[in-house]
Structures are given as C-alpha cells and as structure tokens.
Backbone as CSV, one residue per row, in Angstrom:
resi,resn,N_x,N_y,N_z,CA_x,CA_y,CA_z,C_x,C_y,C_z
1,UNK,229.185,-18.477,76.114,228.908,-19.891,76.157,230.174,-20.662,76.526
2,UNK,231.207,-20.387,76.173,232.383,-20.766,76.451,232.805,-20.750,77.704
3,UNK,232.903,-19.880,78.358,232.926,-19.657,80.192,232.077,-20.925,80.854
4,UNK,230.758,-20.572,80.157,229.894,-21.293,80.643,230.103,-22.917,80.961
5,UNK,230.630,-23.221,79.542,231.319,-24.613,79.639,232.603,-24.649,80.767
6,UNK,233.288,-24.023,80.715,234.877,-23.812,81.073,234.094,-23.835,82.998
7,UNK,232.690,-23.199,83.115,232.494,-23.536,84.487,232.015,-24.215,84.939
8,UNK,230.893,-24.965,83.976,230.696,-25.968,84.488,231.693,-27.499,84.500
9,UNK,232.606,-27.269,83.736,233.531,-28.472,84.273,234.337,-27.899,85.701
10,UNK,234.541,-26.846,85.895,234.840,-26.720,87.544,234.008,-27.041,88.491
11,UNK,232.566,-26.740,88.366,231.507,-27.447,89.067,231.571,-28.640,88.966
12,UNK,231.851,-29.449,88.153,231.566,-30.633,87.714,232.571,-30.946,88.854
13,UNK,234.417,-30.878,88.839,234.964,-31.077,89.673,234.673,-30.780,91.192
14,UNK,233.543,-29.515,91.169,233.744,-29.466,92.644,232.768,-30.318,93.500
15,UNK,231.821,-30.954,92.332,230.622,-32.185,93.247,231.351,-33.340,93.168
16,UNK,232.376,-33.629,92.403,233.217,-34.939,92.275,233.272,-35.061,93.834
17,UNK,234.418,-33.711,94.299,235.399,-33.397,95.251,234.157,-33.727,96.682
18,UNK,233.188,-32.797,96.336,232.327,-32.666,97.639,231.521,-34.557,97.764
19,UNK,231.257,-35.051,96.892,230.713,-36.615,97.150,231.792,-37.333,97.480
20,UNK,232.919,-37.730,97.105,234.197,-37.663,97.587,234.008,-37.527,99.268
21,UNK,234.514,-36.494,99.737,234.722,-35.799,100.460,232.770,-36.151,101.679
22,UNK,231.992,-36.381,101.081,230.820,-36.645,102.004,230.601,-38.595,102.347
23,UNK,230.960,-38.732,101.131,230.959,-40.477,101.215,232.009,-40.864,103.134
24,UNK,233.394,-40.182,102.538,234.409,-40.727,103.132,234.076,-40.138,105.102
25,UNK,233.211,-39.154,105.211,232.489,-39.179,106.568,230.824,-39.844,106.585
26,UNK,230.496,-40.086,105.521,229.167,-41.117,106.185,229.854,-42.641,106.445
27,UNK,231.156,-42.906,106.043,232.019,-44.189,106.377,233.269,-43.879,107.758
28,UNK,232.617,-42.647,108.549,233.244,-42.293,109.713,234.437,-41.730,109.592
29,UNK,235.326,-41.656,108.729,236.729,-40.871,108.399,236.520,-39.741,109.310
30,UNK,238.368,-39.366,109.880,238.196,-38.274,110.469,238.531,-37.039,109.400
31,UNK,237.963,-36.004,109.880,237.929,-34.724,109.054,239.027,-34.308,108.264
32,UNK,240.053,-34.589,108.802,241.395,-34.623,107.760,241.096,-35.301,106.827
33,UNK,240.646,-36.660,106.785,241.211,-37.474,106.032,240.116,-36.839,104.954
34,UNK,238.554,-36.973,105.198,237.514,-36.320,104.557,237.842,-35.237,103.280
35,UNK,238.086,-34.134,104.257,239.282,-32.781,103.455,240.370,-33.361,102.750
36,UNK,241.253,-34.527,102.605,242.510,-34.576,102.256,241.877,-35.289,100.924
37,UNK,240.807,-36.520,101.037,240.043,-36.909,100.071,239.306,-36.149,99.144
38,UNK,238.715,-34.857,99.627,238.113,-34.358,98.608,238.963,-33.480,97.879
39,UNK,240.095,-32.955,98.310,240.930,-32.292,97.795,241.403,-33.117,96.079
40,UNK,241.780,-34.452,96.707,242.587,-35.243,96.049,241.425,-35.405,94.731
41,UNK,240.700,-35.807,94.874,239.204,-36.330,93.925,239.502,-34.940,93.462
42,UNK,238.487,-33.628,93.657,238.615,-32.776,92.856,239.398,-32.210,91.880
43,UNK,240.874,-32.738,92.260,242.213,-32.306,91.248,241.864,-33.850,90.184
44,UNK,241.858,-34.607,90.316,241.985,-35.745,89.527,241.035,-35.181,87.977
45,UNK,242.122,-35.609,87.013,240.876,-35.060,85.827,239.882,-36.223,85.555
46,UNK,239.186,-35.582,84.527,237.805,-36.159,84.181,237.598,-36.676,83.007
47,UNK,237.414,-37.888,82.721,237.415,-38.141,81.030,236.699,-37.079,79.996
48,UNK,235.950,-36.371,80.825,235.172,-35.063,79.582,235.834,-34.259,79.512
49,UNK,236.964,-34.403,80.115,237.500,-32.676,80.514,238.095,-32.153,79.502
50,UNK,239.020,-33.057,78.512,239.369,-32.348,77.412,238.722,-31.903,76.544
51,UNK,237.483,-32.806,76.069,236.336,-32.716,75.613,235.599,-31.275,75.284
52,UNK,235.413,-30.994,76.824,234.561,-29.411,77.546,235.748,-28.685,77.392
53,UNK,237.234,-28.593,77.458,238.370,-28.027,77.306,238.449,-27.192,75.787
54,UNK,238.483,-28.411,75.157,238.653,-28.109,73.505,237.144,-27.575,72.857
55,UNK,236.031,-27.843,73.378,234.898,-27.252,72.985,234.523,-25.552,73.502
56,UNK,235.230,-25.415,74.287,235.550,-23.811,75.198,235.964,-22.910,74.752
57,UNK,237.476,-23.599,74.269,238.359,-23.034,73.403,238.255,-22.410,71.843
58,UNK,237.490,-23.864,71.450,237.232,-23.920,69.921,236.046,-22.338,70.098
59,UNK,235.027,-22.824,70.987,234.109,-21.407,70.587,234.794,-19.799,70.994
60,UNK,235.800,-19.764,71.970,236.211,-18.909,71.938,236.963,-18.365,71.038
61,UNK,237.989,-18.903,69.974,238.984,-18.575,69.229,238.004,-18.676,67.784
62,UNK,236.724,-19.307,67.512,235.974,-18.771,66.764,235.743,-17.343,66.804
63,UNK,234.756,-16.955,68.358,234.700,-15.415,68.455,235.276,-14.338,68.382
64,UNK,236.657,-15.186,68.716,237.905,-13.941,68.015,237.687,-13.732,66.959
65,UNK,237.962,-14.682,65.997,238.055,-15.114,64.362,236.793,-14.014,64.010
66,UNK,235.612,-14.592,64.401,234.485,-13.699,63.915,234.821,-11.915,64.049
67,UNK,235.153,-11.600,65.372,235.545,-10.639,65.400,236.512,-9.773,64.811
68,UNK,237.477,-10.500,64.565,238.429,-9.965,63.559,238.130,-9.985,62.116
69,UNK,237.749,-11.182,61.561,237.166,-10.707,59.857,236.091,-9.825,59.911
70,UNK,235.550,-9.330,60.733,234.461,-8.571,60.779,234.321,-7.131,60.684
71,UNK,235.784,-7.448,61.232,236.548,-5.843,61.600,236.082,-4.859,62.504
72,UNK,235.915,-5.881,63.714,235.058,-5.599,65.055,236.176,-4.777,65.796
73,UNK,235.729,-4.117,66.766,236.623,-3.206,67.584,237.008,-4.063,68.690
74,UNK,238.287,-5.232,68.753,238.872,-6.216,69.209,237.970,-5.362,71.377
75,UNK,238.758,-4.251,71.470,238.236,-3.878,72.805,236.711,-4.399,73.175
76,UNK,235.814,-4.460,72.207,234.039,-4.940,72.076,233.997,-6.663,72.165
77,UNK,235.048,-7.302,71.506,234.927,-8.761,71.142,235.182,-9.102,72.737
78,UNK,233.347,-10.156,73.083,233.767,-10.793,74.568,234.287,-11.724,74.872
79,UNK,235.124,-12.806,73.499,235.262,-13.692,73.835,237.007,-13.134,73.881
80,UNK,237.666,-12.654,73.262,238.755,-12.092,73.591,238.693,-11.464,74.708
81,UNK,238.277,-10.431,75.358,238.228,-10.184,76.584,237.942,-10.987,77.861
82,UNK,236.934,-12.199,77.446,237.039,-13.198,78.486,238.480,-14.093,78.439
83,UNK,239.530,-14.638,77.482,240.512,-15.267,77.460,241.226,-14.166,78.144
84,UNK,241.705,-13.145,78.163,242.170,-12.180,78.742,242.154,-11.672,80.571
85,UNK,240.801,-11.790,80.566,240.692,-11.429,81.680,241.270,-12.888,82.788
86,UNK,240.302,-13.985,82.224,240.602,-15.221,82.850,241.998,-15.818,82.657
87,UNK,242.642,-15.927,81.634,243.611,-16.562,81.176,244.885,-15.786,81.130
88,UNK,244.944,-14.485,80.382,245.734,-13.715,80.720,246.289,-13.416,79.316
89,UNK,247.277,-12.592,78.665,247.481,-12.591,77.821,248.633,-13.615,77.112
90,UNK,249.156,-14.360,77.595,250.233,-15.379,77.152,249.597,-16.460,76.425
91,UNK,248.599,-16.970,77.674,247.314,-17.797,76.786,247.016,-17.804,76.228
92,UNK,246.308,-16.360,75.802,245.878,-16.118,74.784,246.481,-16.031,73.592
93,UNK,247.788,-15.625,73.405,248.717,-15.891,72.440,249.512,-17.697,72.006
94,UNK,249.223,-18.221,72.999,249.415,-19.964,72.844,248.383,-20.435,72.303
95,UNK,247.178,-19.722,72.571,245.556,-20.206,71.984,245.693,-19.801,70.372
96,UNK,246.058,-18.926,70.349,246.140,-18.342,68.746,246.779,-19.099,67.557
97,UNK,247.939,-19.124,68.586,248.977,-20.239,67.684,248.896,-21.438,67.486
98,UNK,248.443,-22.172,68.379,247.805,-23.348,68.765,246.498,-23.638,67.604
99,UNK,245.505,-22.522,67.391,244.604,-22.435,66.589,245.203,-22.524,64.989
100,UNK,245.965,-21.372,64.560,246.253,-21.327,63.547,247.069,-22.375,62.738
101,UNK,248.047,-23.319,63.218,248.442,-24.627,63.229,247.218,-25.463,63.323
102,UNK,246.453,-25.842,63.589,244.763,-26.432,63.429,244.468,-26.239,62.157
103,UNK,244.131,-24.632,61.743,243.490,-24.403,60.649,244.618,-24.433,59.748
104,UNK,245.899,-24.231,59.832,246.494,-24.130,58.244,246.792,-25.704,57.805
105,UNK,246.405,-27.083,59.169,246.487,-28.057,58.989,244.960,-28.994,58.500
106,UNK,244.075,-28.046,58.454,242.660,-28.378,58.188,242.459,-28.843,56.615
107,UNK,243.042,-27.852,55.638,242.844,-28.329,54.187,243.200,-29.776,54.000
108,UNK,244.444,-29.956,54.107,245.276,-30.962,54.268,244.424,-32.779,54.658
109,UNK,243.875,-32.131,55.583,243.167,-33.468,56.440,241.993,-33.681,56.111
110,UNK,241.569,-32.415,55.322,240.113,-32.397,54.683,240.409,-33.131,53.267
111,UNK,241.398,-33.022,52.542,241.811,-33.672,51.460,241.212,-35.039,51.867
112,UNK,242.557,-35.254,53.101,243.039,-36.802,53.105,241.706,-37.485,53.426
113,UNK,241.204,-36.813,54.225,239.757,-37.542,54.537,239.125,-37.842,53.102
114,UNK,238.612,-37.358,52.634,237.960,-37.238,51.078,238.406,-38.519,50.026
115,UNK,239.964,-38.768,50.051,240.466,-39.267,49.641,240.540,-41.215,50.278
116,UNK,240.712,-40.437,51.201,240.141,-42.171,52.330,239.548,-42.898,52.018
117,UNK,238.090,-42.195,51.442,236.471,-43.090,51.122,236.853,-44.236,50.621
C-alpha cells in the first residue's frame, strides 16, 4: 500500500507535468518551450506531497515494526524489502532513525496533549 501511495504521487506529478506541458501547445508554444514547461511543472512539489510522503513512510516503517516484534524472517518482510530495493539501504537506515526519534518522542506529546484539555 505504501508504494502504491509513493506512486501515485509520481503519477500525480506526471499529469501535473503532461497538462502543463499540453495547455502550453493548445496556446501555440513551440515544442521546446512545451517540453521545458512540463519538465518545470512536474518537478515543482505539491501541497499533498508531504502528506502522501509521510503516510508511505509511516505504513512502511510500521511493516517493519510489525515484522520485527513478530519475529518475522526480516528477508520475508515486503515492506523492508520494498524501502530497500527502491530507496536503498542508507534510507532505510535514516527512515529508522528518523522513526525511532518519533516514537521515543510520542509518550511525551501524548502526556502534553492530555494535559492541554
């Protein structure tokens, strides 16, 4: 499910890029400029993007999580093997850490929230 998200915000960018990129020749642009426009649009981010970013992530570094208290055979877990394959292993070690700073900061904020009311 995570991929899934993680591709459809590349799709998402690549109809930005292609309407972009079709507008600027039904308004006669020459083909450079067309191509140079849709290029430009497609890189530009997207207000959802962190959104679909952090929702990708979050389910993937769950499936680790699951996988590991589970005491799953890490080689079987697909969501580790998809950060891996796609991302590479550095990522995947910034994702971890990145995660675990989240959760050892979760009690904390779960307090303060509570305490807020």
């Amino acid at each position: 499910m995570a991929r899934n998200i993680l591709n459809g915000k590349d799709l998402l960018h690549e109809a930005v890029g292609r309407a972009v990129g079709g507008f600027f020749g039904l308004v006669g642009r020459p083909r450079i400029e067309r191509v140079f426009a849709q290029e430009v649009a497609r890189r530009i981010p997207l207000p959802v993007d962190a959104k679909l970013s952090a929702a990708a992530r979050g389910l993937q570094i769950a499936g680790i999580y699951i996988c590991v208290v589970g005491n799953r055979d890490l080689a079987d877990c697909a969501c580790l093997r998809d950060v891996i394959r796609v991302e590479g292993q550095e990522r995947l070690q910034r994702l971890i850490h990145g995660a675990m700073g989240d959760w050892q900061s979760l009690p904390r904020q779960m307090r303060d929230g509570v305490t807020g009311l």
